[in-house]
Every structure is written in C-alpha cells, then in structure tokens.
TIMI-181017 format. One record per residue (C-alpha): residue number from 1; residue in one letter; x, y, z. Coordinates in steps of 0.02 Angstrom, whole numbers, plus 50000, padded with zeros to 5 digits. Example, Ala and Ser with C-alpha at 12.3 -4.5 7.8 and 13.67 -1.06 7.14 Angstrom:
! residues 2
<vexpa pos="1" code="a" xx="50615" yy="49775" zz="50390"/>
<vexpa pos="2" code="s" xx="50684" yy="49947" zz="50357"/>
END
This chain:
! residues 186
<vexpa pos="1" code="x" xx="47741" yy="60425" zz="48242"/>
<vexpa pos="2" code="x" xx="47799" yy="60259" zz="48279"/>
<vexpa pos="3" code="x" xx="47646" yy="60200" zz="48209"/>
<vexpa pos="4" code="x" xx="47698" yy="60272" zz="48048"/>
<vexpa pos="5" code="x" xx="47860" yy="60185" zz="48073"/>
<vexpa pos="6" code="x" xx="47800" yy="60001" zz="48061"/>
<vexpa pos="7" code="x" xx="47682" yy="60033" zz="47949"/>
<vexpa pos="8" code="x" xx="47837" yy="60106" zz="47800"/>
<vexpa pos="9" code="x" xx="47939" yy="59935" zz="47875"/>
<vexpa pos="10" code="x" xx="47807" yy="59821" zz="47808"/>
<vexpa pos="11" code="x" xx="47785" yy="59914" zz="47648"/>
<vexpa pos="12" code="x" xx="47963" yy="59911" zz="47626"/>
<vexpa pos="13" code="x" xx="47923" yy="59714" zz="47648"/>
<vexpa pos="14" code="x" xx="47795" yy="59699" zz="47553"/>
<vexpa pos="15" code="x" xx="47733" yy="59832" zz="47428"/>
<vexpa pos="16" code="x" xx="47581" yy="59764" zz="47385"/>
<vexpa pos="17" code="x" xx="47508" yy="59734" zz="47561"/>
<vexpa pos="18" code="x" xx="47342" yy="59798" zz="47598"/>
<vexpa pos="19" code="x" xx="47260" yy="59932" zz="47731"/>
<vexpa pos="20" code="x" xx="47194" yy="59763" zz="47810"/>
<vexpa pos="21" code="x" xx="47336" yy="59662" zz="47814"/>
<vexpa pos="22" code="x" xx="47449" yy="59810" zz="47886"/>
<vexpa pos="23" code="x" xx="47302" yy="59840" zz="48039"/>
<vexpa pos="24" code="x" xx="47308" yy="59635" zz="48061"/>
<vexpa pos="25" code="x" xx="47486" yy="59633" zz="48078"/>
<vexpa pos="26" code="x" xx="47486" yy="59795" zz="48194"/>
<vexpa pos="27" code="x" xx="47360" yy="59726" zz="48290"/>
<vexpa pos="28" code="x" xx="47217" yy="59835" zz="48263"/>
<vexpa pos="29" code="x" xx="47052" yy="59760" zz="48245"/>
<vexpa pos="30" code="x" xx="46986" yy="59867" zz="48116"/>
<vexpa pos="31" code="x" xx="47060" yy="59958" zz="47961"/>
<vexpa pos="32" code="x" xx="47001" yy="60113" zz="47979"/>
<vexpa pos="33" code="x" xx="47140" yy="60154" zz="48122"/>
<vexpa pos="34" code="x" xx="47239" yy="60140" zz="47965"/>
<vexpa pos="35" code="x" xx="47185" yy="60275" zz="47898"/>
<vexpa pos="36" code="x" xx="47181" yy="60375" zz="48044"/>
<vexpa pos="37" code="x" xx="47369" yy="60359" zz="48063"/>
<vexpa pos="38" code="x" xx="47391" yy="60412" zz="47906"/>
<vexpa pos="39" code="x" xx="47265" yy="60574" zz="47894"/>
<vexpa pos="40" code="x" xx="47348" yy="60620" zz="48058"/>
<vexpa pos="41" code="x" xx="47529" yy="60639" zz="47965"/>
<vexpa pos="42" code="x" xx="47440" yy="60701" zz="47820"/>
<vexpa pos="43" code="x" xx="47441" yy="60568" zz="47699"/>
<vexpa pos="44" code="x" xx="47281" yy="60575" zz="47600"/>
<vexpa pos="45" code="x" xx="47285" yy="60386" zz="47597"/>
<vexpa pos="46" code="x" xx="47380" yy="60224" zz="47604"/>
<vexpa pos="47" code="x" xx="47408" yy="60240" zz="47412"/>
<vexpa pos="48" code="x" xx="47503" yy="60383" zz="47429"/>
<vexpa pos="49" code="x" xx="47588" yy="60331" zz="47607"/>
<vexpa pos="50" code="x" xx="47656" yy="60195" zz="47507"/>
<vexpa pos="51" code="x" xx="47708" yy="60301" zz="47351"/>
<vexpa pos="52" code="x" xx="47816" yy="60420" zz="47497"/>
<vexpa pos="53" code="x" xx="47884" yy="60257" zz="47581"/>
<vexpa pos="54" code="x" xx="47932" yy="60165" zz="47426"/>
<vexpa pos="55" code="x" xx="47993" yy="60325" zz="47353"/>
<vexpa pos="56" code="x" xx="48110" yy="60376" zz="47492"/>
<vexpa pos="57" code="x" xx="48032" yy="60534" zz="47543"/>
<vexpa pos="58" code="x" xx="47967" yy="60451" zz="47716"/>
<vexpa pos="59" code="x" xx="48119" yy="60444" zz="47818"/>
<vexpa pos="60" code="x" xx="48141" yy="60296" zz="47913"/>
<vexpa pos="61" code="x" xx="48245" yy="60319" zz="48085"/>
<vexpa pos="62" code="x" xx="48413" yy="60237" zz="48066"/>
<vexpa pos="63" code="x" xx="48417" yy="60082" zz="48159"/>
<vexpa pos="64" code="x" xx="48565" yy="59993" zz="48208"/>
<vexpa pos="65" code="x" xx="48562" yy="59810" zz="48190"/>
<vexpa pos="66" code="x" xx="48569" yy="59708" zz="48336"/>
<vexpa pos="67" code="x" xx="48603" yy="59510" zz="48384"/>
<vexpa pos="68" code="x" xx="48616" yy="59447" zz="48560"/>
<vexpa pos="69" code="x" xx="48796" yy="59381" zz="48587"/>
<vexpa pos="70" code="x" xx="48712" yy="59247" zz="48722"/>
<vexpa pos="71" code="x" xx="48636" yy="59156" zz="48573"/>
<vexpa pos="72" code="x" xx="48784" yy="59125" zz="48473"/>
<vexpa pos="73" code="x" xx="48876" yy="59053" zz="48665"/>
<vexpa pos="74" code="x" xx="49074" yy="59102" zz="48680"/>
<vexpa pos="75" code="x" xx="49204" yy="59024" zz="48627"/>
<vexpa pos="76" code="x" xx="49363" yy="58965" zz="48737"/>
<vexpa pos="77" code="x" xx="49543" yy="59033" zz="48701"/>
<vexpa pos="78" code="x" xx="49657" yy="58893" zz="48695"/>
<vexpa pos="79" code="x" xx="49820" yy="58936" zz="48789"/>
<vexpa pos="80" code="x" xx="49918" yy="58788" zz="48714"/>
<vexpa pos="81" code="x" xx="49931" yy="58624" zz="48678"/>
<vexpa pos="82" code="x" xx="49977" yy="58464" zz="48811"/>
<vexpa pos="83" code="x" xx="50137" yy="58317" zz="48793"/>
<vexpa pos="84" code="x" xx="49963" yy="58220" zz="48725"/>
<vexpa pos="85" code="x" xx="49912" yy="58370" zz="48597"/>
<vexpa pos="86" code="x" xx="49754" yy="58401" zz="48697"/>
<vexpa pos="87" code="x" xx="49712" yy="58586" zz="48713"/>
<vexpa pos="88" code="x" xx="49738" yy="58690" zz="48875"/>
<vexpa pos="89" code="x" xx="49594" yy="58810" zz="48898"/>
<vexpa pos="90" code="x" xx="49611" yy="58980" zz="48968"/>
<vexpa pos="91" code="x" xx="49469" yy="59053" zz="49061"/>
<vexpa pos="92" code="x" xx="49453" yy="59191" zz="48891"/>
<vexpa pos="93" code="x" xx="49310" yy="59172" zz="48792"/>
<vexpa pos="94" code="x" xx="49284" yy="59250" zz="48635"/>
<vexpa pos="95" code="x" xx="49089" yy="59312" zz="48621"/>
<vexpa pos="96" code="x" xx="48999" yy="59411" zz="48474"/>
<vexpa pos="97" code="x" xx="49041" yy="59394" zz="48288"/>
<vexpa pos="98" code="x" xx="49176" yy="59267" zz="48305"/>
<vexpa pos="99" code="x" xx="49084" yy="59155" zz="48421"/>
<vexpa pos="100" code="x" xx="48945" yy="59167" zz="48283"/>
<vexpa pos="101" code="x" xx="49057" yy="59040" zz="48162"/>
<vexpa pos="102" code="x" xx="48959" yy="58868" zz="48252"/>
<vexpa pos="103" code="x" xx="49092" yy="58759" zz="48161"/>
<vexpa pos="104" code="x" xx="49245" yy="58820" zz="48263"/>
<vexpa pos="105" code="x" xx="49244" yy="58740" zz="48441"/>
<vexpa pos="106" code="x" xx="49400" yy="58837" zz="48505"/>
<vexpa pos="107" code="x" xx="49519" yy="58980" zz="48457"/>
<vexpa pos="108" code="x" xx="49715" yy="58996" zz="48477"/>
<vexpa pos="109" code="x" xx="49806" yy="59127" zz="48433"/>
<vexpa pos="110" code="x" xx="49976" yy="59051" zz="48319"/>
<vexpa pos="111" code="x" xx="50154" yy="59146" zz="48362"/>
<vexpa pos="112" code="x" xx="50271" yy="59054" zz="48255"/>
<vexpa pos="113" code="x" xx="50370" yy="59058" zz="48070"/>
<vexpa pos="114" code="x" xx="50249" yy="59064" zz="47928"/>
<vexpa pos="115" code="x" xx="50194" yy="58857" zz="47889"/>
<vexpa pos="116" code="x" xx="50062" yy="58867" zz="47762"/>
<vexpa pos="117" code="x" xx="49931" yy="58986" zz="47762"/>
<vexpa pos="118" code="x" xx="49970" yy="59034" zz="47942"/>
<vexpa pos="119" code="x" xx="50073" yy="59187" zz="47998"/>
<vexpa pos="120" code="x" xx="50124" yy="59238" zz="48146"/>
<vexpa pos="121" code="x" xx="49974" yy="59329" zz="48242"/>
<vexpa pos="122" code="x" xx="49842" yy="59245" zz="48178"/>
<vexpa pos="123" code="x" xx="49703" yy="59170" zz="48272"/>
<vexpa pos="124" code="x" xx="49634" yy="59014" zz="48233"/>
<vexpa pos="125" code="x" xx="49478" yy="58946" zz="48232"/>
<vexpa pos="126" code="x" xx="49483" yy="58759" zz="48272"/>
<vexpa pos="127" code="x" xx="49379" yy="58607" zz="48292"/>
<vexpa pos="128" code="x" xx="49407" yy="58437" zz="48319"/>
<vexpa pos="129" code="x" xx="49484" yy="58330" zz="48169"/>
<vexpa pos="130" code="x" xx="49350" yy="58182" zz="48106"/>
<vexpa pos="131" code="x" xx="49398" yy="58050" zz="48013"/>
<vexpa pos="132" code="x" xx="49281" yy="58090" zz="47877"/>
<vexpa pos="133" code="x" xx="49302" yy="58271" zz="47892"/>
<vexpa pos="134" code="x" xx="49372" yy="58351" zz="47704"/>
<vexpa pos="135" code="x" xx="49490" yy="58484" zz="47804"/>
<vexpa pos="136" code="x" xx="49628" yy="58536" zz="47683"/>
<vexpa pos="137" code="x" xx="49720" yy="58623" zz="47829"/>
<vexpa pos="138" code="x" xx="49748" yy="58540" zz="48011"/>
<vexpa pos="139" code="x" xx="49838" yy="58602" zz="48155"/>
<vexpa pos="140" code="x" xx="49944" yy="58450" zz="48251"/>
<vexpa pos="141" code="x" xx="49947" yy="58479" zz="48438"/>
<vexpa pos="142" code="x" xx="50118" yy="58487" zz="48532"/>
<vexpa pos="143" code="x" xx="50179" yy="58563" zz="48678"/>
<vexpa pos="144" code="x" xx="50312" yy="58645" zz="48602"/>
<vexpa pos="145" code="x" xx="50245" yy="58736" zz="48428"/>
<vexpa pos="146" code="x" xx="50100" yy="58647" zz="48350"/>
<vexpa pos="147" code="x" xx="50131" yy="58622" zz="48172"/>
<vexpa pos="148" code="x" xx="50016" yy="58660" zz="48028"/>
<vexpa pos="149" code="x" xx="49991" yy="58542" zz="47876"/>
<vexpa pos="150" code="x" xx="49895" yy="58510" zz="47726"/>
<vexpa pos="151" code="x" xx="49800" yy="58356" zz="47735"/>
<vexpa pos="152" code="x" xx="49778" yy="58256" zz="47591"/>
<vexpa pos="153" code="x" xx="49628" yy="58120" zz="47572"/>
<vexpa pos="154" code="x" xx="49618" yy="58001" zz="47432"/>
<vexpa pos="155" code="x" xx="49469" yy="57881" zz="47492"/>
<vexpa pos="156" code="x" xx="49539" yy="57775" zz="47635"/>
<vexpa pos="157" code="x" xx="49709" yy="57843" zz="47609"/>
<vexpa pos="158" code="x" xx="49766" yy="58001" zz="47710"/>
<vexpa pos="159" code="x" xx="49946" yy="58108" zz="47706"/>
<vexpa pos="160" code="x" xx="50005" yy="58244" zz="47794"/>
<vexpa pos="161" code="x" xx="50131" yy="58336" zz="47699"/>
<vexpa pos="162" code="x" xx="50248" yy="58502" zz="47781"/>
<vexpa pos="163" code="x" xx="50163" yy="58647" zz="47677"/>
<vexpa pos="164" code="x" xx="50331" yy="58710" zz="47665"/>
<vexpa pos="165" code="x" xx="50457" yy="58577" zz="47639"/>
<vexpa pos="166" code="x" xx="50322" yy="58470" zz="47538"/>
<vexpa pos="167" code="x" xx="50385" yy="58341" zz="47623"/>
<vexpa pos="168" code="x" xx="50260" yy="58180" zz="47718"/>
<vexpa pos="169" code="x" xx="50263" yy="58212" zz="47905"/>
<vexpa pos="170" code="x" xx="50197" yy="58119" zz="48049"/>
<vexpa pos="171" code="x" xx="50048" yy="58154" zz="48121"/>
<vexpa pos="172" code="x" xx="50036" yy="58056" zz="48294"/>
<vexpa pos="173" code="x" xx="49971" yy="58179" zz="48393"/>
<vexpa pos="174" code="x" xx="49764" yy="58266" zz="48428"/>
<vexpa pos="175" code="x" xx="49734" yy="58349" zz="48255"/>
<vexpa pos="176" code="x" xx="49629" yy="58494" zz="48232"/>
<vexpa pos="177" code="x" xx="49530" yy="58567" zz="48062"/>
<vexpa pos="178" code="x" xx="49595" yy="58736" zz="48036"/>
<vexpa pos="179" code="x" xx="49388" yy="58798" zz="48009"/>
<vexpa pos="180" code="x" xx="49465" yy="58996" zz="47999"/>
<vexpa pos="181" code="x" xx="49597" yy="59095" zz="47995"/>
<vexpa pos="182" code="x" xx="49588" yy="59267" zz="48059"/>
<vexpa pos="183" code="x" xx="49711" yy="59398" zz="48013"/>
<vexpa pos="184" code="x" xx="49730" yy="59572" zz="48090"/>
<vexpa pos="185" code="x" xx="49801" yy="59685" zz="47944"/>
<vexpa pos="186" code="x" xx="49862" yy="59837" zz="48053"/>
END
C-alpha cells in the first residue's frame, strides 16, 4: 500500500490534482494504474480516495521528520579566549539543530556573574563583530572573563556601555555579535 501512501501525500498537497497528474508524478505512464491502485484498496474511484484522504479516514503512517546534520556542517566549541581576544577552539563541535543557525560561526559556553542578558550557563552563539554589523549585544574577548556589552551605533559613532553599571567601557580587544543565547531551564 505504499502506493496508496504517495498518492494521499499529494492530495494532501494538492486537492485538486488530477488521476493524470498523480500517475505523472508517480511515474506511471498511463492513468489507468491509478485506478487500479485504488480498486485494489477498494476505493470506487479517485473522487472518493480523495474525499477519505482529505477527510481523515485514510490513515497516513506517522513519519518522523528528518534533516541530515552533514548539511547544516558543525560548529566549533570555543574553549576561551587568547591575551589578543582571539578564540581558542576545542576539538567539540556542535552538529544538528544548533549548527542549523548559519549566522553563528562558533559557540562558548559563559560561566560568570550575570552582565546583561547573559547568565551563568549559557551558551553562546557567536560570530565575528563587522563594522557595519547592527549587533545590540557583543561579547569582548579576554583571557580572563570576556565581558558582555551593549553596543550602541549612532551612524559613524559607536559606544560600548557595561549593561550593568551603564557606564562607557573600552572595547580594545576581538569583539564578537552575541547572534544567540541559549538557556537550559532545568
């Protein structure tokens, strides 16, 4: 009955689609094996094979969805940041649904006091600060604890400002765009 089975998935595409359009995209060369299909399950026709599919009383097999991991590439783990504010890479690699976010170039997971939106646990998804970029949230490299700010831009002008303290801070060393903040409630 797998037949039967791609047949109700292109109804359930398309309503409207016709006994020659369904054998077409099958790959049958005539209609007719159409209707074979359906006089074998008992259907007295595509009419009512449609009315059973649309209505819910053909049951389609539950199929889980699926996405290759390999086509969304990993992501490196960032162990910390250099005296320059350059990353150190680990040799983990995140795969799957968080690799899937194709702005974020690295992740780092942030143990630290609360600065900002940031708490202490959460990973970060990061990518390289641009000039132009409209980030509201950066992460400044250091060796010791990278910082988090809030980055203000007001056409040529840019601030960095402590989202705690409100006050202006430097911001001398490699600065990452926080692109995503993951937090794990339990």
């Amino acid at each position: 009955m797998e037949v039967l089975n791609r047949m109700a998935y292109l109804i359930l595409e398309d309503p409207f689609i016709t006994a020659a359009e369904l054998s077409q995209k099958l790959g049958y060369s005539e209609e007719k094996t159409i209707y074979y299909w359906l006089s074998k399950a008992h259907y007295r026709g595509l009419q009512a094979f449609k009315r059973a599919v649309v209505g819910g009383r053909f049951r389609l097999p539950a199929v889980a969805a699926h996405e290759n991991a390999a086509h969304y590439g990993r992501l490196p783990v960032v162990d910390g940041f250099g005296q320059d504010g350059k990353p150190i890479v680990t040799k983990e690699t995140l795969s799957g649904s968080l690799a899937a976010n194709v702005l974020g170039r690295m992740a780092w997971r942030y143990h630290g006091p609360e600065q900002g939106p940031v708490q202490s646990g959460d990973l970060l998804l990061l990518s390289p600060l641009q000039d132009n970029d409209p980030a509201k949230w950066v992460l400044v490299g250091s060796n010791k604890l990278p910082t988090v700010l809030l980055r203000i831009a007001s056409g040529s002008n840019i601030c960095y400002i402590h989202p705690d303290t409100y006050e202006p801070a430097s911001a001398d060393s490699e600065k990452y765009r926080i692109v995503q903040i993951l937090r794990n409630l339990f």
